[in-house]
VORO-860015 format. One record per residue: x, y negated, z negated of N, C-alpha, C in turn. Coordinates in steps of 0.001 Angstrom, whole numbers, padded with zeros to 6 digits, always signed. Each point is the difference from the previous one (the first is absolute). Last residue first. Example, Ala and Ser with C-alpha at 12.3 -4.5 7.8 and 13.67 -1.06 7.14 Angstrom:
residues 2
+012850+002250-007080+000820-001190-000060-000770-001090-000730+000290+005720+000070-000890-001190+000000+000900-001200+000000
END
This chain:
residues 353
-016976+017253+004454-001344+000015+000284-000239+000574+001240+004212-001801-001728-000493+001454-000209-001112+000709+000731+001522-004710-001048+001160+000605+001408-000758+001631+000289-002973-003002-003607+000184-000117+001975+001127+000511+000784-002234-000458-005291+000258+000982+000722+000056+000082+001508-000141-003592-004368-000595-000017+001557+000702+001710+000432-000882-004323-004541+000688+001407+000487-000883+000736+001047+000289-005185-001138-000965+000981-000167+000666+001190+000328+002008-005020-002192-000450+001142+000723-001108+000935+000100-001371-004301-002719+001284+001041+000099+000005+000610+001299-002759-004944-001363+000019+001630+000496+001496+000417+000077-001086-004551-001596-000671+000466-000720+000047+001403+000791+002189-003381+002621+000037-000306-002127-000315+001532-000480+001714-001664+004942-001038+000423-000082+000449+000330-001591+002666-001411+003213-000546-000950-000602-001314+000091-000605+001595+003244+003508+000856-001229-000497-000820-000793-000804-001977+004381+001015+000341-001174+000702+000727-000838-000699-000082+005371-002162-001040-001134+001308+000158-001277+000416+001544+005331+000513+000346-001310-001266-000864-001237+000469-000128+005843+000468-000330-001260+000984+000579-001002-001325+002255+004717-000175-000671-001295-000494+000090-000526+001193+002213+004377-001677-000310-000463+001608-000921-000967-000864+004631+003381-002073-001696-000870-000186-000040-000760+001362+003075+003137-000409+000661+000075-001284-001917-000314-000392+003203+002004+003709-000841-000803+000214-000779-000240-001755+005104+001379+001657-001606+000827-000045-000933-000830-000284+005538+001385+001220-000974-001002-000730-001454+000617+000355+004325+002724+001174+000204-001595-001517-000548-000757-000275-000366+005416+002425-000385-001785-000122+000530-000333-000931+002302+004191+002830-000627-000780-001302-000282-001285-000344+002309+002405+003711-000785+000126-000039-001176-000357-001130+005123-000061+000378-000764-001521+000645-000957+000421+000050+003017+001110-004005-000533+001074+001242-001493-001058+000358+004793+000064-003441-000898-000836+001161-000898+000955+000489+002758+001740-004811+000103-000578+001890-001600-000691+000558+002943+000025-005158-000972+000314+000789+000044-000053+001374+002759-001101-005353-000147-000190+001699-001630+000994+000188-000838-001303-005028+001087+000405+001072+000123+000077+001223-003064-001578-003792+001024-001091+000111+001087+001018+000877-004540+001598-001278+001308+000303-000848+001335-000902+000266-004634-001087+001936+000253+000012-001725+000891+000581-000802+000624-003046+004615-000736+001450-000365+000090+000040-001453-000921-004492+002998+000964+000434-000729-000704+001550-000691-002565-001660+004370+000045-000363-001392+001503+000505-000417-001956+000899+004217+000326-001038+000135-000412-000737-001407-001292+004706+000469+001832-000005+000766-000290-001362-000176-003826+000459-001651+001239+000052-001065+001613+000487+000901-003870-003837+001899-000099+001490-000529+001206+000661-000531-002283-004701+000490+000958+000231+000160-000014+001203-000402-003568-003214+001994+000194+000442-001347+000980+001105+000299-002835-004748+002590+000374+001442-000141+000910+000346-001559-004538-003137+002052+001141+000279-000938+000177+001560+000216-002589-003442+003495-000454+001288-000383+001279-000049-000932-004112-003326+001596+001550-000115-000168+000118+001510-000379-003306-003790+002850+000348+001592-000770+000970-000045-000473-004150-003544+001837+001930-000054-000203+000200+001780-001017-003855-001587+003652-000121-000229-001301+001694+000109-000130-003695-000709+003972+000595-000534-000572+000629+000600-001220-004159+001282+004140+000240-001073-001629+001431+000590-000122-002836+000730+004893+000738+000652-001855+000082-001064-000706-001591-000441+004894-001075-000040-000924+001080+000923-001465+002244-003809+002637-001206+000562+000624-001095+000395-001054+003695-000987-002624+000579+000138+001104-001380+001085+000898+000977-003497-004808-000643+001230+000574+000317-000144+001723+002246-001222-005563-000060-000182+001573-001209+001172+000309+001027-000284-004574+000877-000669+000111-000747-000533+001902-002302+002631-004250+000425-000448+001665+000703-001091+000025-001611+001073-004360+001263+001023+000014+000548-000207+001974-003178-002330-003303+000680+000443-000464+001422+000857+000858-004711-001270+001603+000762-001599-000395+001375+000577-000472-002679+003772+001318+001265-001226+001550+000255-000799-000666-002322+002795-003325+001323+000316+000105+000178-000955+001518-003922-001032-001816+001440-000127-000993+001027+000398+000128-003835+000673+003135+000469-001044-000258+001288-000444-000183-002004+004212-000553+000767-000226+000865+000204-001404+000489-000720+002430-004999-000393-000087+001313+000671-000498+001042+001755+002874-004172+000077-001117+001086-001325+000181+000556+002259+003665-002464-001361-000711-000470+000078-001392+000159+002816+003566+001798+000668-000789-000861-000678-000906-001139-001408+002750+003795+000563+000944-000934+000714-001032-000657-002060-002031+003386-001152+000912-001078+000796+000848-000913+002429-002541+002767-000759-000940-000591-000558+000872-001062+002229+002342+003609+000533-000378-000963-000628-000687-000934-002090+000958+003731-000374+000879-001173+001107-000073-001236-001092-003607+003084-000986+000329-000411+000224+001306-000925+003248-001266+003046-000080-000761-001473-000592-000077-000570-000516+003029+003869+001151+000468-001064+000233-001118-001232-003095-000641+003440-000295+000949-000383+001088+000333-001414+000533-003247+003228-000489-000447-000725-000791+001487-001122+004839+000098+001927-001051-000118+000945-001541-000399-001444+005984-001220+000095-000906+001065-000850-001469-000301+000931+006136-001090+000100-001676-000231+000677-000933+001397-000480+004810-002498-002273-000331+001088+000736-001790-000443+000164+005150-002165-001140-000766+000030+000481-001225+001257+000258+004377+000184-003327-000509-000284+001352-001324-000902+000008+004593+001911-003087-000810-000757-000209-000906-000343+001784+003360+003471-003541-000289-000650+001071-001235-000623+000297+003886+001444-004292-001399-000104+000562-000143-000364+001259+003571+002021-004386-000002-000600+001534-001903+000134+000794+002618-000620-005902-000196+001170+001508-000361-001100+001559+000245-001825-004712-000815+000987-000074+000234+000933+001182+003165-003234-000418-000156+000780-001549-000858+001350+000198+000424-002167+004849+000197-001008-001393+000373+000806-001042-001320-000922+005644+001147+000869-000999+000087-000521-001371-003657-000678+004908+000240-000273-001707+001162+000848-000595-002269-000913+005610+000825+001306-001101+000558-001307-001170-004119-000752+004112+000789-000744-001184+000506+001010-000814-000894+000911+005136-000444+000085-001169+000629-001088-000590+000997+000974+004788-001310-000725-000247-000840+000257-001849+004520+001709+002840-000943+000641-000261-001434-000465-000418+003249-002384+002366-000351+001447+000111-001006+000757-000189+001779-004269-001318-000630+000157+001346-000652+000892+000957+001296-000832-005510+000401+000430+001357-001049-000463+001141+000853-001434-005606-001207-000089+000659+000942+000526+001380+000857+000015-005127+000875+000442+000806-001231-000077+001218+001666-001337-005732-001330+000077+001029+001269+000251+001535+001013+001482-005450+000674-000751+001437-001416+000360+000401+001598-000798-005195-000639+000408+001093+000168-000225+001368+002030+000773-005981-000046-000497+001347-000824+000590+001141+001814+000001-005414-001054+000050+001085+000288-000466+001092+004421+001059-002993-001592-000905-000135-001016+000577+001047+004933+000429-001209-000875+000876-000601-000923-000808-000655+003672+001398+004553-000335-001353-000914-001617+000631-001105+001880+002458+003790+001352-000336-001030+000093-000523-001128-003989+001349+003776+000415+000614-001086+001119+000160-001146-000857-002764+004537-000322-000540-001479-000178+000888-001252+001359+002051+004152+000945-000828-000375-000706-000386-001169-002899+002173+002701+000797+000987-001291+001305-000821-000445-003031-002477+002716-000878+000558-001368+000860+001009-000633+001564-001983+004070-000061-000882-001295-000411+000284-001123+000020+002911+003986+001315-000139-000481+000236-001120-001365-004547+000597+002475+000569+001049-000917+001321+000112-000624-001684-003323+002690-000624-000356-001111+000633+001651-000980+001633-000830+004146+000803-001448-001001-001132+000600-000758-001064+002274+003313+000934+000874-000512+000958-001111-000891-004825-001926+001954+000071+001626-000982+001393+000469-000113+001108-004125+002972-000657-000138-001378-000500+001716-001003+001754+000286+004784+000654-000420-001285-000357-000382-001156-002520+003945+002416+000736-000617+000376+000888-000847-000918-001049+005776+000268-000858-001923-000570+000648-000393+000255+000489+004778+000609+000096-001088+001046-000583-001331-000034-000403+004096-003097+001212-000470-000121+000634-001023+001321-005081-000385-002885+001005+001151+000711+001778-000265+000430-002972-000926-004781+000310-000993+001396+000416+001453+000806-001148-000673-005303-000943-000100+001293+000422-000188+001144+003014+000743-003509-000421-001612+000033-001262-000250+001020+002484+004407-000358-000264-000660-001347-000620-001300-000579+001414+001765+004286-001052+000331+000144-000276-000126-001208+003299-001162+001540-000992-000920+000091-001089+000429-000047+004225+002620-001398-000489-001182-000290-001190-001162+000181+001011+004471+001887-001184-000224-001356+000566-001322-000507+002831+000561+003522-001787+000338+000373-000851+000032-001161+004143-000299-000758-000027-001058+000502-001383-000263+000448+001884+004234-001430-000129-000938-001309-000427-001530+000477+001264+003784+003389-001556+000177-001058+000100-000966-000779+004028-000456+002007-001637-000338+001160-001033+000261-000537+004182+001709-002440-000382-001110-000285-001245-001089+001163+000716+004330+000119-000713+000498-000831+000253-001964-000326+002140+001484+003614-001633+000521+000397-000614-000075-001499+004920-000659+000044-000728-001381+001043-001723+000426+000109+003093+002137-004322-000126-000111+001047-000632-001332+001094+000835+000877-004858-000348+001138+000496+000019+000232+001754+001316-003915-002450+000854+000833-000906-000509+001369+000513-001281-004956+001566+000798+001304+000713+000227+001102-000482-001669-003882-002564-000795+000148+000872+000108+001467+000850+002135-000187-004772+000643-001068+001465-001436+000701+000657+000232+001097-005086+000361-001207+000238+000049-000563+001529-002609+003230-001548+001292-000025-001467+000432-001484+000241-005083+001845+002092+001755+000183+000721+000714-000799-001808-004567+000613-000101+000179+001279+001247+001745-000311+000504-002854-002414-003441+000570+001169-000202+000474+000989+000704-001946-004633-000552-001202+001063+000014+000718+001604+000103+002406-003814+000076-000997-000627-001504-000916+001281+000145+002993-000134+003572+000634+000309-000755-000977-000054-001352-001687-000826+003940+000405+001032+000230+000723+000827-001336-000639-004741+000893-001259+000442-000366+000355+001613-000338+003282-002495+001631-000116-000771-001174-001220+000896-000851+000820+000775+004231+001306+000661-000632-000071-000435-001091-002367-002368+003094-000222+001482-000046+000333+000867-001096+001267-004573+000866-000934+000236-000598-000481+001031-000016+003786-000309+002559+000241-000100-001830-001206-000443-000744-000550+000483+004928+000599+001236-000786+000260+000006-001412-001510-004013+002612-000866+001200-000377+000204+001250-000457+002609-004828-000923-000023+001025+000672-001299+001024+000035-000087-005390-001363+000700+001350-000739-000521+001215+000860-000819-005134+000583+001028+000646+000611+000247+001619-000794-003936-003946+000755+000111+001089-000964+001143+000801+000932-001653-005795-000354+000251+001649+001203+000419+000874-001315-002604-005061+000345+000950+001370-000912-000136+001354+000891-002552-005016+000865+001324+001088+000778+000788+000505-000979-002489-002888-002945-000315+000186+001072+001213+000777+000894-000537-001457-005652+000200+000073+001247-000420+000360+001195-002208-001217-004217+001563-000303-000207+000716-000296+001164-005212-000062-001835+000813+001423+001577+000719-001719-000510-001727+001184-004246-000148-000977+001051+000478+001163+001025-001346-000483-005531+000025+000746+001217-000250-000661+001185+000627-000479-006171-000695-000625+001512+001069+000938+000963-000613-000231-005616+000573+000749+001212-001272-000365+001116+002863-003270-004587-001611+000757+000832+000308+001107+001349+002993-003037-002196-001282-000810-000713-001038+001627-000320+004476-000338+003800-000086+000588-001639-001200+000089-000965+001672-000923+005125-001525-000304-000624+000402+000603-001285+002970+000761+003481+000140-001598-000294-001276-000264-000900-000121+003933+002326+001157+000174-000954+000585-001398-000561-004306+002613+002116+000414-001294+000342+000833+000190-001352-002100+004638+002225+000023-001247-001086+000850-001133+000695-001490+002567+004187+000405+000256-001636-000004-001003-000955-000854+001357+005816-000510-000459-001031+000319+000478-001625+001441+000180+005221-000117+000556-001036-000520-001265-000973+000128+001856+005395+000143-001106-001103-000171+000737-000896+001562+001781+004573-000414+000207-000956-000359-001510-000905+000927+001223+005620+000702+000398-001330-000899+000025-000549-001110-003512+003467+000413+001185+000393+000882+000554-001970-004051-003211+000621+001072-000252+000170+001198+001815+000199-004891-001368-000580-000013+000420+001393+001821-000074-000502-002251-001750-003861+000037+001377+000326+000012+000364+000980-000250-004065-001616+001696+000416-000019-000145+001080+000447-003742-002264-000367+001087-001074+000684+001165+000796+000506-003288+000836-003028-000373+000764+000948+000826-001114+001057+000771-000465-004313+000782+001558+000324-000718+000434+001587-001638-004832-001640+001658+000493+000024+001019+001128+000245-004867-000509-001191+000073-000739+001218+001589+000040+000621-001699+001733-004554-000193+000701+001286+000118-000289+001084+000880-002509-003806+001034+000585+000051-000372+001237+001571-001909-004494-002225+000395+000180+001578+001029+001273+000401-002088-001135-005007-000591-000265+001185-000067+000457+001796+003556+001923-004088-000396-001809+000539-001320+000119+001388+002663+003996-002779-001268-001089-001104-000729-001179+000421+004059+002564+001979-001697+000730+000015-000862-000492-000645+004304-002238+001897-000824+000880-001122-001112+000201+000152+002401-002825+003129+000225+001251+000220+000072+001232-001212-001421-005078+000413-000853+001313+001046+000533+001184-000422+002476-004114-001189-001208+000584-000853-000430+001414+000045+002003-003739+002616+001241+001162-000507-000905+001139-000922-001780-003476+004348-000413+000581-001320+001232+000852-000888+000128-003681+004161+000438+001638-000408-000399-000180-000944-000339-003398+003482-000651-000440-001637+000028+002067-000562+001635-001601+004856+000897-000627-001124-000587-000112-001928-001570+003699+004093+000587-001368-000074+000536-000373-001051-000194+005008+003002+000008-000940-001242+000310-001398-000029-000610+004547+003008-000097-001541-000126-000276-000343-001360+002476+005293+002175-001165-000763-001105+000384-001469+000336+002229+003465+002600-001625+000367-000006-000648-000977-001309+004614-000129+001006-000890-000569+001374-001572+000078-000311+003890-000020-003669-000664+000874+000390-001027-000698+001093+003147-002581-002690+000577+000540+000458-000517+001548+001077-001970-002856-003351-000081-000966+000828+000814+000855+001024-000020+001687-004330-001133+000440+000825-000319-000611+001155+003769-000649-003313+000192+000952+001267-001508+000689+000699-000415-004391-002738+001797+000226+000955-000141+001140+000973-003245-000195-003112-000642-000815+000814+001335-000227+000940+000293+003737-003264+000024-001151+000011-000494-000356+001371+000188+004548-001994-001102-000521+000399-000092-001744-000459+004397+003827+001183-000840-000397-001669-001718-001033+001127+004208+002102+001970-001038+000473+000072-001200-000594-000928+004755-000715+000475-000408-000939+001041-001180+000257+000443+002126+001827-003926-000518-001610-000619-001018-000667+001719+000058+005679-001011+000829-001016-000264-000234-001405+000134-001008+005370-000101-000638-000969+000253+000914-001114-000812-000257+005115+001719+000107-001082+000381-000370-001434-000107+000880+005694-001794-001243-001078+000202+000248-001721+000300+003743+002905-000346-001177+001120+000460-001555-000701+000436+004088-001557-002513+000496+000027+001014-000733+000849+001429-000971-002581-004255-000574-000691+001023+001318+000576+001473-001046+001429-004858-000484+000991+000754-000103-000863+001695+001752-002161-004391+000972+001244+000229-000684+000569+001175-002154-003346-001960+000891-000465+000865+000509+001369+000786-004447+000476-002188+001478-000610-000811+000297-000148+001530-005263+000320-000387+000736+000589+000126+001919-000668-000327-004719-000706-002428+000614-000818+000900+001081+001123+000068-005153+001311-002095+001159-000878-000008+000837-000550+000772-003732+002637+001103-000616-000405-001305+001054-001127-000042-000400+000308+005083+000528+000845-001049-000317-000388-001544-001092+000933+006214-000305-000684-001835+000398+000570-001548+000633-000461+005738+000184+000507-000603-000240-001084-001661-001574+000784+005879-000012-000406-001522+000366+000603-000839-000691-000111+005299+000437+000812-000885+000327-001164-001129-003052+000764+005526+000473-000619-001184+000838+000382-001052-003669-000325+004688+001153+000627-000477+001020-000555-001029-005313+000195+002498+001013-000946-000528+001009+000809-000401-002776+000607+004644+000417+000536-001641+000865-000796-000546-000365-000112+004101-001278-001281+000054-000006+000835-001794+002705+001903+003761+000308-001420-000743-000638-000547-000905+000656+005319-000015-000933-001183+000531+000107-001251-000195+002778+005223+001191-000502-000873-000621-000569-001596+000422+000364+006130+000276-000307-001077+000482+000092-001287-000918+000135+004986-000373+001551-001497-000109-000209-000886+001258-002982+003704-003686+000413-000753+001121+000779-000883+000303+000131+003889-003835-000583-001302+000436-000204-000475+001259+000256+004479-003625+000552-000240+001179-000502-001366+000450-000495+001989-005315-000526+000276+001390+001308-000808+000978+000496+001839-004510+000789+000331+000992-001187-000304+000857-003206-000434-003324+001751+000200+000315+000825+000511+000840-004764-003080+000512+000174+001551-000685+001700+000013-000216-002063-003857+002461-000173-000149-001408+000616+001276-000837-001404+000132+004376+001065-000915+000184+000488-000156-001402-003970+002044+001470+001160+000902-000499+001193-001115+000150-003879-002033+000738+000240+000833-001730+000976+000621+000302-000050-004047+003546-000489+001199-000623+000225+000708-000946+000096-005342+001447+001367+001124-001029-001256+001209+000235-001087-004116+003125+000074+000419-001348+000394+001146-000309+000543-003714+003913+000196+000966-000533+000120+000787-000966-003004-004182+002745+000947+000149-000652+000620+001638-000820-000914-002816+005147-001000+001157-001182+001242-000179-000983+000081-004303+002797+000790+001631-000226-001057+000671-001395+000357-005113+001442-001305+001023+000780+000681+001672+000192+001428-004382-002150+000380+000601+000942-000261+001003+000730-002159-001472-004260+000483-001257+000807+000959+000101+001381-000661+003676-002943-001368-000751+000294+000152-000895+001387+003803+001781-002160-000712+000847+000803-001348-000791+000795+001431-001919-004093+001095-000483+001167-000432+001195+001065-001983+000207-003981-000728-000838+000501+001044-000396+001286+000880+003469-002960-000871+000416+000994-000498-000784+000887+003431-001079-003438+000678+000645+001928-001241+000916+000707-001126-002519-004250+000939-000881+001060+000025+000240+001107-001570+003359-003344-000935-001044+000081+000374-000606+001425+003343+002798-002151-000761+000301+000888-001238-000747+000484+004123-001579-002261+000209+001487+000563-000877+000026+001095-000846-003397-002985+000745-000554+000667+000464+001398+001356-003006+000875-004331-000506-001283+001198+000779-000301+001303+002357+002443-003738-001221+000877+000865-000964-000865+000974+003282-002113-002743+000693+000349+001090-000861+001153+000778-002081-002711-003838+000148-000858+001666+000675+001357+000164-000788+001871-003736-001438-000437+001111+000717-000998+001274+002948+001768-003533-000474+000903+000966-000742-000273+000964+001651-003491-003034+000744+000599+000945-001004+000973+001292-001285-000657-004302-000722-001000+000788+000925-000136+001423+000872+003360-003191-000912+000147+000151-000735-001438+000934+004153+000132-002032+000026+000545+001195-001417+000545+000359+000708-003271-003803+000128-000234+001567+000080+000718+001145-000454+002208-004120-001406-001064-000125+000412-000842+001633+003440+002412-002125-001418+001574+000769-000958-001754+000123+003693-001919-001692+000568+000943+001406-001444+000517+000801-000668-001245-004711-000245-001150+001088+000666+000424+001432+000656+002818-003616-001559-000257+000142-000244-001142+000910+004348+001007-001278-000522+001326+000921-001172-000430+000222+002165-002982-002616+000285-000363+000878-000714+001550+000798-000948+000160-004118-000773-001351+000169+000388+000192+001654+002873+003269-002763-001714+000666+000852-000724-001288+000380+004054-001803-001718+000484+001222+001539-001995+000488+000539+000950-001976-004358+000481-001292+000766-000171+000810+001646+000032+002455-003856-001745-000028-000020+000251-001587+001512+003276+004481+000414+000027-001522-000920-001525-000219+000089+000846+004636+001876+000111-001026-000151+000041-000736-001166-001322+004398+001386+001771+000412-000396+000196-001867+000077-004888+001338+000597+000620+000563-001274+001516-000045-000201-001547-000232+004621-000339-001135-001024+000303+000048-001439+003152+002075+003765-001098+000246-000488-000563-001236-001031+003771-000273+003390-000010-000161-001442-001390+000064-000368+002797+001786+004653-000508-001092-000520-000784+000182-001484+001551+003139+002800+001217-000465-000153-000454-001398-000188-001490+005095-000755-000377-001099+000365+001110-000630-000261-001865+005239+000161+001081-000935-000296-000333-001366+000612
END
């Protein structure tokens, strides 16, 4: 079941605007992966802190995290949407005129200088200076969002609209929201009890990759991602912790995590060879950083929603039972460097291995 408008179920006016959504969020992807982890390795650097890379099982499901967290990690939340969220939802998703991304109420934020020659421009993605601008905004505590530009009729253009959007909608009634689409309760969170609605809350995040002690941003990105399920467009949330030190992706396609990970020269050598790389081609391509003597590369691992955490095929109640995964490791890819044209992923067998 989907709650956004398959391509085939579109206007030929609608699949143009999807194709440019996927086309920017694809250039999207690369800075905020730059910005995630690239950035907050080089801020470690520069502060002379080993930097802490995501172990594989960290990656596996239901793994367990460390709660340790690291200043020197960028921390962040983005929400992107194909279209423009309505008014009606601004009692949940927060965003209003004293939030809008005027040079008024951005003057109003300690953390940004701005002089008097404000670009109004910037804040499309189309403008030149549009990366310079979100990396302005992105230490800002909350969320930005980014959506169509609703004053742009001509043409569909995309801007960060607003800044400090808080995501007020309850964690329980997102629970309960999910709980219900997936069939395990009729209608009230409670309806079976307090120990069985604690299960539903726990696989909630665990539906969204997350354990159930994430901090604020990861539990705004999950509560947002099953909220924007109201509205029946695409939409994506970036979500960078302190925590946990990944880039987590929520989109259409499922949920991905995005790291850092260190490979010994041996091992890119044999990745290389099984990919029919030499080893050249693959550091220009795919090393991002080298740390002493490893190399560098960016991983990402896609998870994939197992059928307790699918709509059932006879469409009837069902019980919970918290021992059962809801996700699963779906694909593992090295990806390769920002800005890099001509190489695809490489499919990587590493949480396993």
């Amino acid at each position: 079941m989907t709650y956004w408008g398959l391509r085939d179920e579109l206007s030929r006016a609608h699949k143009l605007r999807r194709s440019y959504y996927e086309l920017l969020r694809d250039g999207l992807d690369e800075y905020i992966i730059d910005y995630a982890l690239t950035e907050s390795y080089k801020n470690f650097k520069e502060k002379n802190i080993p930097y802490p890379f995501v172990e594989k099982r960290e990656l596996k499901p239901k793994a367990r995290l460390p709660n340790t967290e690291y200043e020197a990690q960028n921390s962040f939340l983005i929400i992107f949407m194909e279209d423009l969220i309505p008014d009606l939802h601004k009692k949940y998703i927060r965003f209003f005129d004293v939030n809008k991304t005027l040079k008024s109420n951005l003057l109003q934020t300690d953390s940004l200088s701005l002089d008097d020659e404000f670009d109004r421009s910037q804040k499309y993605i189309e403008s030149a200076h549009f990366f310079n601008f979100l990396k302005m905004l992105l230490p800002i505590d909350y969320a930005l969002l980014i959506q169509r530009d609703s004053a742009t009729k001509s043409k569909d253009r995309y801007a960060v609209t607003h800044f400090h959007v808080k995501i007020d909608w309850p964690i329980a009634d997102a629970a309960e929201d999910l709980a219900r689409s997936l069939r395990y309760i009729s209608k009230d969170l409670y309806e079976k009890g307090d120990k069985y609605a604690e299960d539903i809350q726990r696989k909630f995040f665990e539906y969204y990759g997350m354990p159930l002690t994430v901090g604020g941003r990861r539990t705004a990105a999950a509560v947002a991602a099953q909220y924007l399920k109201r509205i029946p467009c695409i939409s994506t949330i970036y979500v960078g912790s302190s925590e946990s030190r990944y880039l987590l992706k929520v989109c259409e396609q499922g949920i991905s995590k995005i790291v850092l990970m260190k490979f010994t020269e041996n091992e890119v050598a044999q990745i290389s060879g099984i990919n029919n790389f030499n080893l050249d081609e693959f550091k220009k391509n795919y090393v991002v950083l080298e740390d002493e003597t490893d190399l560098i590369c960016i991983f990402k691992t896609s998870y994939a929603h197992t059928a307790h955490a699918r709509y059932p095929e006879d469409g009837k109640l069902r019980e919970i039972n918290p021992d059962l995964y809801w996700i699963t490791v779906d694909a593992q890819q090295i990806l390769p460097k920002p800005g890099v044209w001509e190489f695809p992923p490489i499919n990587a067998n590493i949480i396993y291995a």
